[in-house]
Structure formats: C-alpha cells, structure tokens
C-alpha angles and dihedrals in degrees: 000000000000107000138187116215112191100198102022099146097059124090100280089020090064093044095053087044082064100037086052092047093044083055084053101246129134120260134204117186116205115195142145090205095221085125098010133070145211088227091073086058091047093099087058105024098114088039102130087223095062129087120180116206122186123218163077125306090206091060101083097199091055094051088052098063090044088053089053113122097354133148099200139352128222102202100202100139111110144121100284132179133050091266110044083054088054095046111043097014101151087052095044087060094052090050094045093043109027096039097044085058096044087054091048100043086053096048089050095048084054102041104236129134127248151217128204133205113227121170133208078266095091094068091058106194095345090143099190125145114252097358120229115212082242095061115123112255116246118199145176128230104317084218076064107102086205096071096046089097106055086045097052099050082036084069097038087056089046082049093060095038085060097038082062096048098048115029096023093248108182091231135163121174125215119207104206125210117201103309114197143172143116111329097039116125124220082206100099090032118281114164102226110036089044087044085053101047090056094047095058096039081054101236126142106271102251102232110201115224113337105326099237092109122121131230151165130219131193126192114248091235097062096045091057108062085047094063090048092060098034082061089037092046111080091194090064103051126108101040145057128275122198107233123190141076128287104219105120120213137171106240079236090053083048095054097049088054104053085054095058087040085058101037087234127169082214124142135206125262120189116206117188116229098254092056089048097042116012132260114321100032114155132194144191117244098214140005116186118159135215107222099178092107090052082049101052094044100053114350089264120164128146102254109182116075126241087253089055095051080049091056105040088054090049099051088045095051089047093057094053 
C-alpha cells in the first residue's frame, strides 16, 4: 500500500507516518512544516519507504504530485490549537477550508479513498453528556474568532459528505477528541504537555478560566491505529466516527495530577480567559464523547488510561 499523509510531520501525523511504515506500506508526508516539524520524522528519516514533500495543500499542483501513484490518503494537516485560531485566524481558514478542498478534489480525480481528520470542535458548547456524532452543534457569534475553527473543520466534514454524494469519493471522518501523547507541543495550547513543561520547570500550572471544566483525553497511540482500520473498513466509509477516550477530568483535577506524576512542588494559577485569550473568549463546559459507533464499526475503544498518556509525556519530556 502506497499513502499520502498531509500533515505527517505534526504530533499524530508523525505517529501514524511510523505506524503505516511498521505495517510495511509506503508512505509520502506532505507538509508544509509551519506547525510541524522534521524532528517527528527523525525516528524514520532515513526509512527507504518514506518520501517528505514540502509544501502547501492549498497549492493544487503541489497536492497533485503528492497524490501520483497512492492507495489511500489520511488528510490531517490543518490549523490546529487555540492559539494559533485567535492569532492568525484569517490564515488558519484558508488552510482549514482551501486546502481541505484541494486535498478532496485530488483524491476524487485519482480515485483513492480518504480519510479526514475532524475534531470535538465541531459540537461548539453542546454540553451533553457522552456525545453522539449525531448530536446538534451549538456555537457561539460567527464574528467570534473563537468559533472559526469549528466552522471551518464543520465544512470540511460537509465537503467530504458531498464529495461522496456526488463523485463517489471513498471518504470516513474521524472526530477527534484530544488526542495526546509524546511529540505534541504546548506551544499552540495544548492542555498536557503545556501542563507538564511547566511541572517539571517548576513553575505554577497556568489553569485557564476556573478549572471546573470536563474533558477527555486519548493516547495518540491508540487513536492511530483507529484511523488505519476506519479508512481499511468498507463498512465504515461515507460517514463520521467519534474517536477519543471517555475518562472525564476537571482541567483542575488534570492539573493536580500531572504534579504528583512529576513529583513536582508546583502549585496551581488560575488565569481568567480574558487574561489567556483576550476579551470575548468563550468555552465549553464539558466534552465528553460516545465512542460505540466507533465500537461497533471496528472494535475500537481507547485502551490506555489518562495516567498512562501523563506518564508517557513526562518521561518524554525528561529525556529531551
């Protein structure tokens, strides 16, 4: 098997590179590195079944030549963090909506199947408990920064949906729900590693707004081998699968735990939203996914514990 990553140098993009080329496919890694980065590829730069193209997905041309002679694309690059949306949010649409298309219309002119990427963004501030990829979406202003986001990967899933419907494009979508695990970067505001530099720099762990809210967490290398068999399994093509654990935590709770994972004499700060994002910000109180369609499809179930995920981004982050 001959696949296309988009993306493949970012945090889960370079995880799935390794997990494709351990089941002995080829592998072709199309990024343009402006969140991603040669160093998540370092474990398999030299593999002879690996080929790294720079470059833009918005720049057909380019996507093309990555598309020659594949057997199935994984479209994971995208805009991606809370504050990478709020600061270049203009560019991060154009990324999210012009180069999701790009991706789709190639795959359709060759004839491969895809899959895409979604994310728990999509259901805005729906607060129920154990979402259902049928669930409404619940947003906030659209003049709202904060919401471009959702919006954006909401169309790219609509995209798909009538790529299928109309040209017959092999398609799944994956909804991720904040997959973690070694290689991924605070920088752009992801809660753990950011939560876990600053343990064991002991500096108090920034907690954004009061700390009450719920989330879920899945280990990256669960969720990979998920999004191999969704694009492998038929059955499951043409329509959307929830993807993350189900092990609900306050972010304080969250933070509490990373400081006795890293034996830190850390303490909590508590920033208000305003002070982290800027005036306006709005959040969702909980997100807490149902993954039985996602079950029932193709076994799937998040296997490794939130502890686990902890501890496997402390001990990465202790060997740098």
């Amino acid at each position: 098997m001959r696949c296309l990553v988009t993306g493949g140098a970012g945090f889960i993009g370079s995880h799935l590179v390794e997990h494709l080329l351990a089941l002995g496919d080829d592998v072709v890694v199309l990024d343009d590195l402006s969140t991603g980065s040669e160093r998540n590829l370092a474990a398999v730069a030299s593999h002879p079944r690996l080929r790294l193209i720079k470059g833009d997905i918005c720049v057909p041309d380019t996507v093309a030549r990555a598309m020659e002679g594949v057997d199935e694309v994984y479209h994971l690059a995208a805009a991606v963090g809370v504050f990478t949306i709020l600061d270049r949010t203009l560019e991060s649409l154009r990324t999210n909506l012009t180069g999701t298309e790009t991706v789709l219309d190639a795959a359709r002119r060759h004839d491969v199947p895809l899959l895409l990427a979604s994310t728990s963004e999509v259901y805005g501030k729906n607060t129920a408990e154990g979402l259902t990829e049928e669930d409404d979406r619940i947003l906030g202003s659209p003049l709202k920064s904060r919401w471009s986001y959702s919006e954006a990967k909401a169309l790219d899933e609509t995209l798909a949906a009538l790529y299928a419907a109309r040209y017959g494009l092999r398609m799944v979508i994956a909804r991720l729900f904040n997959t973690v695990g070694p290689r991924q970067s605070g920088q752009y505001g992801m809660v753990i590693p950011r939560f876990v530099d600053q343990a064991l720099a002991g500096e108090p762990l920034t907690v954004f707004g009061d700390g009450t809210q719920i989330r879920c967490f899945c280990h990256v290398a669960d969720v990979v081998p998920a999004l191999v068999t969704l694009l492998r399994t038929e059955d499951a093509h043409g329509t959307v699968y929830n993807i993350g654990g189900t092990q609900p935590v306050t972010i304080t709770e969250l933070a509490e735990r990373t400081i006795a994972a890293t034996g830190s004499a850390g303490t909590l700060a508590k920033i208000p939203y305003t002070e982290a994002y800027g005036a306006g910000f709005e959040d969702m109180r909980r997100r807490v996914p149902n993954c039985d369609k996602a079950y029932r499809a193709i076994g799937f179930r998040a296997a490794r514990t939130l502890d686990e995920i902890i501890a496997d981004v402390v001990a990465e982050r202790r060997a740098l």
